[in-house]
Backbone as JSON, one array per atom type, in Angstrom:
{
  "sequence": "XXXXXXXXXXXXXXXXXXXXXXXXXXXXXXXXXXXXXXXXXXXXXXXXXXXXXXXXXXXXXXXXXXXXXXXXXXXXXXXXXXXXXXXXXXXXXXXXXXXXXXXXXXXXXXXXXXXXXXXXXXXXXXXXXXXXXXXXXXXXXXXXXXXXXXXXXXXXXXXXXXXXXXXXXXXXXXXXXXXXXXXXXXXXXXXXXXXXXXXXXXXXXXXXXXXXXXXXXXX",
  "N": [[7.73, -53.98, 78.13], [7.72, -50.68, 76.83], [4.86, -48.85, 74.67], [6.07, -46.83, 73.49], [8.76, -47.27, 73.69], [8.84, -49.77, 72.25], [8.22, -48.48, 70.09], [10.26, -46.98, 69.47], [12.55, -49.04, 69.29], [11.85, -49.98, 67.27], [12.01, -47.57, 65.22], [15.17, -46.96, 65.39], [16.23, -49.09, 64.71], [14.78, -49.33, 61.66], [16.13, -47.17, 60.76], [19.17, -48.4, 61.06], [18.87, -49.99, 59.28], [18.16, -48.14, 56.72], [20.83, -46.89, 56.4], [22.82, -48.88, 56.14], [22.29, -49.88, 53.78], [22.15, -47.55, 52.66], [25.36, -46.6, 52.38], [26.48, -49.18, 51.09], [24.99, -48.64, 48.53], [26.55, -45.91, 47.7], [29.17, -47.28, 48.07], [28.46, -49.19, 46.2], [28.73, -47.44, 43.62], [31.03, -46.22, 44.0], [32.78, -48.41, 43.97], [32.03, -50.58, 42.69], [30.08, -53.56, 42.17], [31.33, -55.92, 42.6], [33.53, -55.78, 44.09], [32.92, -55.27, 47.08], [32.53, -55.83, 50.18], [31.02, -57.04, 53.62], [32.78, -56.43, 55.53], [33.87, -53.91, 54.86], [31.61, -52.43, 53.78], [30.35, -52.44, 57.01], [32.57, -50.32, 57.84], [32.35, -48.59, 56.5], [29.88, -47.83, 57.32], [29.63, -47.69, 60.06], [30.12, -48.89, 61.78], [30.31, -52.6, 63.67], [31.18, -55.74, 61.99], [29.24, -57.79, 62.45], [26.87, -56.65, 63.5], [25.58, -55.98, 60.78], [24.61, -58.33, 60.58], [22.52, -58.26, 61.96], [20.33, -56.93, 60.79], [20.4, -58.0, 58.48], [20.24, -61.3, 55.92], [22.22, -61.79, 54.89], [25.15, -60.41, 52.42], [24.06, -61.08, 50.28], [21.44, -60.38, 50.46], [21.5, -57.52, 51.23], [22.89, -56.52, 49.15], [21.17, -56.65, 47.25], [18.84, -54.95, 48.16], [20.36, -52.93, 48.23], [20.5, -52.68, 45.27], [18.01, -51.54, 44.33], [18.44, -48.55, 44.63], [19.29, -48.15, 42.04], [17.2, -48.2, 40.32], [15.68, -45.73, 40.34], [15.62, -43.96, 38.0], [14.49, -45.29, 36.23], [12.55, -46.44, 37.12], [10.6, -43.77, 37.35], [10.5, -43.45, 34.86], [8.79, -44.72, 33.65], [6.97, -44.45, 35.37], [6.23, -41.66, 34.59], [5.76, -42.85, 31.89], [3.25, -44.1, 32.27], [1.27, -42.21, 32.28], [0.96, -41.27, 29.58], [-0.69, -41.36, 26.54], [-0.97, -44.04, 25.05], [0.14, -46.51, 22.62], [-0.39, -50.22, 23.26], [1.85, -51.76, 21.92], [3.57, -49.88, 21.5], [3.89, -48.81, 24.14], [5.15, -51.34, 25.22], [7.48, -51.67, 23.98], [8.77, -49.5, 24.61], [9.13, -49.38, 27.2], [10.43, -51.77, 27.36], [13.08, -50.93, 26.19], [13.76, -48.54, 28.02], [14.51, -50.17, 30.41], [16.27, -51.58, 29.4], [18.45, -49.92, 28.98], [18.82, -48.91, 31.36], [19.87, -51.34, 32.6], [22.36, -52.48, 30.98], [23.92, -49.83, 31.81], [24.72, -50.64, 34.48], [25.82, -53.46, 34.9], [26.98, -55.51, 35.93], [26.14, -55.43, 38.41], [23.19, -55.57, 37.87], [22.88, -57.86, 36.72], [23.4, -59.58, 38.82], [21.22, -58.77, 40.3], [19.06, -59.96, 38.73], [19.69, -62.58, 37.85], [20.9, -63.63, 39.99], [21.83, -65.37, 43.17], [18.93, -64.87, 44.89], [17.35, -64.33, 42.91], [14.65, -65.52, 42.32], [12.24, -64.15, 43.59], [11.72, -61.83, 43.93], [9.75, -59.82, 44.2], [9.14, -59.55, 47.1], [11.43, -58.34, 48.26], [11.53, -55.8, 46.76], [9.17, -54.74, 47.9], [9.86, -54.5, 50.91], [11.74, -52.47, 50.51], [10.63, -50.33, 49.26], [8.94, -49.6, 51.41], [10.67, -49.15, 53.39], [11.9, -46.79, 52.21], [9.03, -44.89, 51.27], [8.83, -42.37, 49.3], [10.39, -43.19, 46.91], [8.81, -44.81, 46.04], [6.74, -45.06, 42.55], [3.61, -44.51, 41.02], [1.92, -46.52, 39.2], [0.4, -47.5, 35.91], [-1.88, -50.46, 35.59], [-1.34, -52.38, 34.27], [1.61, -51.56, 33.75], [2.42, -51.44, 36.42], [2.08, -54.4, 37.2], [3.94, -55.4, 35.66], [6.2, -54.38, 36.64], [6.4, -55.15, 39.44], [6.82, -57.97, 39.22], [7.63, -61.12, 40.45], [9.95, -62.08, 39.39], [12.54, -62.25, 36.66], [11.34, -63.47, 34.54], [8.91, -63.58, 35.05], [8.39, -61.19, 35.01], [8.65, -60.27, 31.92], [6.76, -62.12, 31.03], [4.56, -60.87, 32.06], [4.51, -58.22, 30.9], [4.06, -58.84, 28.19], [2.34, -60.48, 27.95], [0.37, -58.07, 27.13], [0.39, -57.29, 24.33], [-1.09, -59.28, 23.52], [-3.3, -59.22, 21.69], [-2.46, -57.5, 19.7], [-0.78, -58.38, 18.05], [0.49, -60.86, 15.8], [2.13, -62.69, 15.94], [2.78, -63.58, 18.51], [0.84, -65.97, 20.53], [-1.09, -67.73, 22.95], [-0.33, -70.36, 23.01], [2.08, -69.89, 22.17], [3.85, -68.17, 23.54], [4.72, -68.47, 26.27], [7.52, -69.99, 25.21], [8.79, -67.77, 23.33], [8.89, -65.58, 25.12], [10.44, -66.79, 26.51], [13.12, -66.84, 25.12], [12.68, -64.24, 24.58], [14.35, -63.86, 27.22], [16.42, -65.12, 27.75], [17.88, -63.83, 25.69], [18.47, -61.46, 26.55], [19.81, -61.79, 28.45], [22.03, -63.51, 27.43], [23.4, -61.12, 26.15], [24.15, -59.17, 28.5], [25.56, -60.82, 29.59], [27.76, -60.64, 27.7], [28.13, -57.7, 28.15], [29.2, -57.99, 30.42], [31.72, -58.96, 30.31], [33.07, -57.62, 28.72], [33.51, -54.81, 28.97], [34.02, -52.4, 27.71], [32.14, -52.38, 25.16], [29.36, -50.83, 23.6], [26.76, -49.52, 25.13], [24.49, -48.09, 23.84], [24.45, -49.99, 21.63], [24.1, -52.42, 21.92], [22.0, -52.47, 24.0], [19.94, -51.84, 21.21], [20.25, -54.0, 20.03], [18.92, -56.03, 21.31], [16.55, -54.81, 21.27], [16.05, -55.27, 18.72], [15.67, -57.91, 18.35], [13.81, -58.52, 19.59], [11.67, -57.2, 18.68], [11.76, -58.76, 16.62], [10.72, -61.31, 17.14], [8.69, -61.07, 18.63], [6.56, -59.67, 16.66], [5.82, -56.87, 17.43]],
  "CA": [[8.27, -52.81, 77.4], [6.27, -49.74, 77.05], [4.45, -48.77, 73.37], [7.2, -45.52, 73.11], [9.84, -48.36, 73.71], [8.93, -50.42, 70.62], [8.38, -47.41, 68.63], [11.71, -46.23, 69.29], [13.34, -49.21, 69.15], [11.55, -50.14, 66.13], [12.56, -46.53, 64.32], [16.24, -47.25, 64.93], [15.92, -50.68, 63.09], [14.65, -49.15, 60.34], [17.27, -46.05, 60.62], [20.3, -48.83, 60.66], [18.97, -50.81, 57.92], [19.01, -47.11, 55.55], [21.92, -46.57, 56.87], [23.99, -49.72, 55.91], [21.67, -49.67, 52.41], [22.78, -46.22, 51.6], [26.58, -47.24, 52.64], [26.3, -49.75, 50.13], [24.55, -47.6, 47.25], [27.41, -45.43, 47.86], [30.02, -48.13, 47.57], [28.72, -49.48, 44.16], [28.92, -46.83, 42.82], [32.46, -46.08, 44.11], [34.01, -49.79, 43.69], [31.1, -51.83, 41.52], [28.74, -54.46, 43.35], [32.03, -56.85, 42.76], [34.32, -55.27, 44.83], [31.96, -54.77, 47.97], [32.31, -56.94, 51.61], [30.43, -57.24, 54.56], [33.65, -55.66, 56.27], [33.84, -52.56, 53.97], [30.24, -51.58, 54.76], [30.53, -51.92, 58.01], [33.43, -49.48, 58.04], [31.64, -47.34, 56.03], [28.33, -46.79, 58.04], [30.43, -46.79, 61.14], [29.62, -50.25, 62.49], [30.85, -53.84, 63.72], [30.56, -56.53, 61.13], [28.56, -58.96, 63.13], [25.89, -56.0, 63.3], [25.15, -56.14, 59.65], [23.83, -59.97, 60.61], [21.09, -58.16, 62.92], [19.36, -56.45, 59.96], [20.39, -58.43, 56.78], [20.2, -62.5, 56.4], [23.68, -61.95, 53.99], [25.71, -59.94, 51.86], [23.89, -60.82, 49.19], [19.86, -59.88, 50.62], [21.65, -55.75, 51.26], [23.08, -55.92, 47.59], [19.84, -56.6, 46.14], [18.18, -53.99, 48.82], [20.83, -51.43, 47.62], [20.03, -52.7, 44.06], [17.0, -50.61, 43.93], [18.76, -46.68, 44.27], [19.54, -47.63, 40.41], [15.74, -48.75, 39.59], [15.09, -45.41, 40.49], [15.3, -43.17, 37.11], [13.98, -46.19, 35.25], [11.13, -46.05, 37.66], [10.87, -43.14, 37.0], [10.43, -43.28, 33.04], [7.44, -46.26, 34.03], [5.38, -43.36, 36.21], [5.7, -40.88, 33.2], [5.06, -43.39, 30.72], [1.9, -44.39, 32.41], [0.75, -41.12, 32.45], [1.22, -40.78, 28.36], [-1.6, -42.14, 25.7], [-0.15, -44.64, 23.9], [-1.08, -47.94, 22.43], [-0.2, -51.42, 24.39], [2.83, -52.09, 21.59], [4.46, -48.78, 21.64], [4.31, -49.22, 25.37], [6.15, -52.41, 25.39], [8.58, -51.13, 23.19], [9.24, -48.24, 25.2], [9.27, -50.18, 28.99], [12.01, -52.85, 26.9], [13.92, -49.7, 25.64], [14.25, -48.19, 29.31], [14.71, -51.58, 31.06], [17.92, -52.52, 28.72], [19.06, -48.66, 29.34], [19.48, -48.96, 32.84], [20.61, -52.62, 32.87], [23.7, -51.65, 30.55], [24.54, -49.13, 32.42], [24.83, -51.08, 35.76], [25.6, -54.97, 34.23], [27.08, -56.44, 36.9], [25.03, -55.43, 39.6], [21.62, -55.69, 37.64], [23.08, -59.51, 36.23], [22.95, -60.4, 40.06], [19.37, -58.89, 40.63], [17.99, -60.77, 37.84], [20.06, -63.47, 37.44], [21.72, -63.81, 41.28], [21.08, -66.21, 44.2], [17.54, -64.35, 45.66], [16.4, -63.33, 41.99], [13.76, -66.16, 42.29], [11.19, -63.75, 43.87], [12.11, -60.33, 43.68], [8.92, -58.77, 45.0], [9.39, -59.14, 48.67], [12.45, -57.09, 48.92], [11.19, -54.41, 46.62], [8.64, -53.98, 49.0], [10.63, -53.5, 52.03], [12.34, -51.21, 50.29], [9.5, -49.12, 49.08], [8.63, -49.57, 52.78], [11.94, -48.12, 53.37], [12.02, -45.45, 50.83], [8.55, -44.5, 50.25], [9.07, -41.56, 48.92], [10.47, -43.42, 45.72], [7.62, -45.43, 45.2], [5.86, -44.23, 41.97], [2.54, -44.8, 40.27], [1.48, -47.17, 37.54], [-1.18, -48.22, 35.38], [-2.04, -52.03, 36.36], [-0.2, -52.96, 33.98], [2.88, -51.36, 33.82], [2.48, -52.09, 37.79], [1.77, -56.03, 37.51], [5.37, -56.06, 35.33], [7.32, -53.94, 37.45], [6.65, -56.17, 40.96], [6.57, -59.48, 39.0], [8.64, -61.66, 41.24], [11.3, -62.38, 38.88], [12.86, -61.59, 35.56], [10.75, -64.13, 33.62], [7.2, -63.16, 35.32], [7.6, -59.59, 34.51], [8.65, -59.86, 30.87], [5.4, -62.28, 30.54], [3.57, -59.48, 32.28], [4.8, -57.33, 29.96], [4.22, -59.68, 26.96], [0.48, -60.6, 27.81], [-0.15, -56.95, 27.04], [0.54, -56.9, 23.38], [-1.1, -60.58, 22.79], [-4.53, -58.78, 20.58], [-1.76, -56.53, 18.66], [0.35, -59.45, 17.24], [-0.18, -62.18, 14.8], [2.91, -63.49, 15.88], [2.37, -63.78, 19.82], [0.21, -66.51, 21.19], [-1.15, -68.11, 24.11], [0.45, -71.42, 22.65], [3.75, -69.98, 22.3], [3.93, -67.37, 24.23], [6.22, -69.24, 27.06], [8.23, -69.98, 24.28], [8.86, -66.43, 23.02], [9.05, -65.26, 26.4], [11.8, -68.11, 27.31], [13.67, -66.58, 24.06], [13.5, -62.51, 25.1], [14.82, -63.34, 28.9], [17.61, -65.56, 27.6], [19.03, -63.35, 24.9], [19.1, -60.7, 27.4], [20.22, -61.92, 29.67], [23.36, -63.36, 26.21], [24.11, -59.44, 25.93], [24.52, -59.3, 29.68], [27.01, -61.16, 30.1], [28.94, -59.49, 26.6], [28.56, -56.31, 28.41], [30.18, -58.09, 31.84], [33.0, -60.02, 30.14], [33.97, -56.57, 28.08], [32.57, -53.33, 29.58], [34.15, -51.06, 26.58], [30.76, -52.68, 24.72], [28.57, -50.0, 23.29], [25.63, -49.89, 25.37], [23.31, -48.34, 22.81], [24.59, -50.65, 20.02], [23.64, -54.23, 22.82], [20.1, -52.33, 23.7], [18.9, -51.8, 20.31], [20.38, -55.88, 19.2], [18.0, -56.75, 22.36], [15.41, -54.58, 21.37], [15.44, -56.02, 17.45], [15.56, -59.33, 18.72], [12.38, -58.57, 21.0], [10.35, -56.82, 18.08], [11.15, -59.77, 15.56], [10.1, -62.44, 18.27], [7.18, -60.71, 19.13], [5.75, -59.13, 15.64], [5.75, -55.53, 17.74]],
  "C": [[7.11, -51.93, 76.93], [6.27, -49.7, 75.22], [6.07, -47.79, 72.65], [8.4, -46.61, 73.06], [10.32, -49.2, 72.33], [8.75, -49.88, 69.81], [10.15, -46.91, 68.27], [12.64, -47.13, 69.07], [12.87, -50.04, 67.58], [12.33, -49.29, 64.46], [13.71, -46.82, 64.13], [16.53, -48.76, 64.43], [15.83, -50.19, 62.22], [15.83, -48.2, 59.67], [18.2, -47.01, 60.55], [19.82, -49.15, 59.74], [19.26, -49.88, 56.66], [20.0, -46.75, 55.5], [23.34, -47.88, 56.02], [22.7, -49.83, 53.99], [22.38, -48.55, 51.66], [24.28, -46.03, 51.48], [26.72, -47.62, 51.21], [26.2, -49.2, 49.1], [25.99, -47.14, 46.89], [28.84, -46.03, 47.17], [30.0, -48.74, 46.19], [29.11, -48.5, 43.25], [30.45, -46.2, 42.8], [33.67, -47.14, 43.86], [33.09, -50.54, 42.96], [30.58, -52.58, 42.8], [30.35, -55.25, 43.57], [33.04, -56.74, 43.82], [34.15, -54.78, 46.87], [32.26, -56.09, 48.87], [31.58, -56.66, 52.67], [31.45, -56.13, 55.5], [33.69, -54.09, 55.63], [32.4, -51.77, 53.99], [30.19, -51.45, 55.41], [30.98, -51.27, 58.13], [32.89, -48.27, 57.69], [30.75, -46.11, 56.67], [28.34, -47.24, 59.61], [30.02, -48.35, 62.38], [30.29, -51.29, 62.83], [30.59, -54.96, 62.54], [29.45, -57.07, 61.25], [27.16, -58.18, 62.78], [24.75, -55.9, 62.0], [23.93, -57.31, 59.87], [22.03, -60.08, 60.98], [20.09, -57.83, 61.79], [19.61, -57.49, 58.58], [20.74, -60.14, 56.38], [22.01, -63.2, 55.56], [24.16, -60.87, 53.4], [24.81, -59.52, 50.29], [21.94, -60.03, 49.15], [20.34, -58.21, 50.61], [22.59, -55.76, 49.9], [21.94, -56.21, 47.31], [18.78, -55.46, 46.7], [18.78, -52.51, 47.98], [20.59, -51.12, 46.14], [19.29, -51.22, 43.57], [16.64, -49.16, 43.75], [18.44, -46.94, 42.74], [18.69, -48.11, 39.9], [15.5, -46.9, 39.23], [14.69, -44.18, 39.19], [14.58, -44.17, 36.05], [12.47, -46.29, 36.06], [10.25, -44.76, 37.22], [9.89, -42.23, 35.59], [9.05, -44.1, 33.06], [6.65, -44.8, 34.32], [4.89, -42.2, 34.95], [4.49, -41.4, 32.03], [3.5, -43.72, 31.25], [0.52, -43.56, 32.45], [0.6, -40.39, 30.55], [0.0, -41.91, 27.69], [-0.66, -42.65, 24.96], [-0.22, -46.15, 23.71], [-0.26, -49.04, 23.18], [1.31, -51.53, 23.11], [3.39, -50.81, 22.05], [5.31, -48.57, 23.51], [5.54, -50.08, 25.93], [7.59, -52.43, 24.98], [9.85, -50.37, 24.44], [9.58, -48.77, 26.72], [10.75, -51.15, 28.25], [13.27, -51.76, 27.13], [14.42, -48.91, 27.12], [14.65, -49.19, 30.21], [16.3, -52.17, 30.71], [19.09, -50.93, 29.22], [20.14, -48.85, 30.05], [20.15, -50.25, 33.25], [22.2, -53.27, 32.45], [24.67, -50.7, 31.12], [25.3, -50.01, 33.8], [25.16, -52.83, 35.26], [25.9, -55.55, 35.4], [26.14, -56.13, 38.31], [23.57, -55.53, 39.27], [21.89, -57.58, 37.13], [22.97, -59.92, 37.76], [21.52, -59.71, 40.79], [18.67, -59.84, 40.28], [18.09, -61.75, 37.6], [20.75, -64.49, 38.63], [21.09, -64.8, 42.32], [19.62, -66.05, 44.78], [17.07, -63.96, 44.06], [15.44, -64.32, 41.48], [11.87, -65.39, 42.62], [11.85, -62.57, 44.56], [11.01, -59.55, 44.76], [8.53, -58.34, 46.71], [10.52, -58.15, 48.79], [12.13, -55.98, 47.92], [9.94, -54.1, 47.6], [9.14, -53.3, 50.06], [11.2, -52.82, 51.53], [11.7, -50.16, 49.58], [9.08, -48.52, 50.61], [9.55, -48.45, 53.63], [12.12, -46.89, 53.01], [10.68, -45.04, 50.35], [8.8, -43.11, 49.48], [9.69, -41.77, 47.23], [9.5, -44.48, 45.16], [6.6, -44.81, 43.8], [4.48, -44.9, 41.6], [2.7, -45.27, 39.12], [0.82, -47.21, 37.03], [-1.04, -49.48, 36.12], [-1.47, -52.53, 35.32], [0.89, -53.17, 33.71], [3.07, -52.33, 35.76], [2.88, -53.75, 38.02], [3.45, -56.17, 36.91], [5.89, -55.49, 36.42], [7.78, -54.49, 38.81], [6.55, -57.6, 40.41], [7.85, -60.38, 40.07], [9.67, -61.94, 40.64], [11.33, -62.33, 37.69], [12.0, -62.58, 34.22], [9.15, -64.04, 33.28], [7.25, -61.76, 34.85], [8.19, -59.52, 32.97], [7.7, -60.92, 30.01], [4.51, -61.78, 30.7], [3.39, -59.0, 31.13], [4.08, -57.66, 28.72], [2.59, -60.16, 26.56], [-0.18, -59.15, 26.88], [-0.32, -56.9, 25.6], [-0.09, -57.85, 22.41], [-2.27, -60.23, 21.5], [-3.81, -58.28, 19.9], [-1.03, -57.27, 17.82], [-0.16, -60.41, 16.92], [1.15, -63.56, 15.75], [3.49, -64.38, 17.87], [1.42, -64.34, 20.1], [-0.24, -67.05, 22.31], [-0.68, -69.38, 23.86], [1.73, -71.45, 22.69], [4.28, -68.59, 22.56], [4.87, -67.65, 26.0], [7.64, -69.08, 26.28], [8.68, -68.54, 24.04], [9.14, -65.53, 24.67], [10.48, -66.17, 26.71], [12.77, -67.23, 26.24], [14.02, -64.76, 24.17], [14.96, -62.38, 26.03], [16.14, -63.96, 28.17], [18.47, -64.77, 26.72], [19.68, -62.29, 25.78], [20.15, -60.59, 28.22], [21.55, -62.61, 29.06], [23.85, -61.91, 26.59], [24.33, -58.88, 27.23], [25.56, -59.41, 29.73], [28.11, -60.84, 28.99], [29.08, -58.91, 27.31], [29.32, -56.82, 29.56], [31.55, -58.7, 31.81], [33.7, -59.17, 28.95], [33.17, -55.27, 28.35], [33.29, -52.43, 28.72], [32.93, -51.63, 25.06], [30.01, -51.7, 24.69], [27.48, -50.13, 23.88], [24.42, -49.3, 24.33], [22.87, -49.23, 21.6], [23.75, -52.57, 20.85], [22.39, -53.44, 22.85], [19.32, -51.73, 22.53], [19.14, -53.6, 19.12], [19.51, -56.13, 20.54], [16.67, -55.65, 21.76], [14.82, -55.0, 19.3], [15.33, -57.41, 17.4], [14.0, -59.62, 19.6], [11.49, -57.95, 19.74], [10.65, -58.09, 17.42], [10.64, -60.64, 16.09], [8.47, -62.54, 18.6], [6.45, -60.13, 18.13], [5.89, -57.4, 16.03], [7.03, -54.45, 17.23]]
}
């Protein structure tokens, strides 16, 4: 097979996979992540079921691909912020504070990012899908960066958490697991409130997650 051969049949690979991704997108936002099948995308982005199989290893690897449309104003708020002077707490504050935002907004489909069968190691499929999409890739500092690709919801809110350890009396390298084990889990409490009653105030759950995260942490 000639070079033009595997370019071209390379390109349309990548063209179905945005294709049944942006399907998807589409669909959450028209029926929720819960409501979503393998058959109903296909239909969508004009395909056989089986086809799906060629690009995606399940149902559940192109929900966590499509996941990442609704990273993208919270991304977003990261590239700004990294671009603003401002001290390592205020930071942390402010990355929590956009993080619970967007995770309220979207509960059931961000509770199976973070909490779902593949949300062991996250940072391979945001790659391919930066890979995918650069164009929404933004810029970080290194350490907004190091949280935002941590492989999973426990590594990037000790990312996060390292950052603030000289600013706090009450943050250590002793119990700093600890305290960390104690953010992800409450969160990830007010989660599942917001998924087991969605007329739940989301500003009133992300500021009880974000006074539960300053008293924990001293910040």
């Amino acid at each position: 097979m000639s070079l033009n051969a595997n370019n071209s049949k390379e390109l349309q690979k990548k063209q179905n996979t945005i294709t049944f991704i942006n399907a998807t997108t589409e669909m959450i936002e028209e029926l929720g992540i819960e409501h979503i099948s393998i058959r109903k995308i296909a239909e969508k982005a004009g395909f056989h079921n089986s086809t799906i199989y060629l690009y995606f290893k399940d149902l559940d690897e192109l929900l966590l691909l499509a996941s990442m449309k609704f990273f993208q104003e919270y991304s977003h708020s990261l590239s700004l912020l990294s671009k603003t002077a401002t001290t390592s707490s205020e930071t942390f504050i402010k990355i929590w504070d956009y993080f619970l935002t967007t995770v309220f907004k979207w509960p059931n489909l961000f509770f199976n990012f973070f909490y779902g069968k593949r949300s062991d190691d996250l940072t391979p499929y945001m790659n391919h899908y930066y890979e995918l999409y650069p164009e929404e890739r933004n810029e970080y500092t290194d350490d907004i960066h190091n949280m935002y690709y941590g492989k999973n919801i426990e590594e990037r809110s000790s990312n996060l958490l390292k950052t603030v350890l000289n600013e706090t009396d009450k943050v250590t390298a002793d119990n700093m697991d600890m305290v960390n084990e104690i953010i992800v889990s409450y969160c990830k409490y007010k989660l599942e409130q917001k998924r087991a009653n969605m007329d739940l105030d989301n500003t009133k759950l992300k500021n009880e997650c974000l006074h539960v995260i300053s008293y924990v942490t001293g910040v």
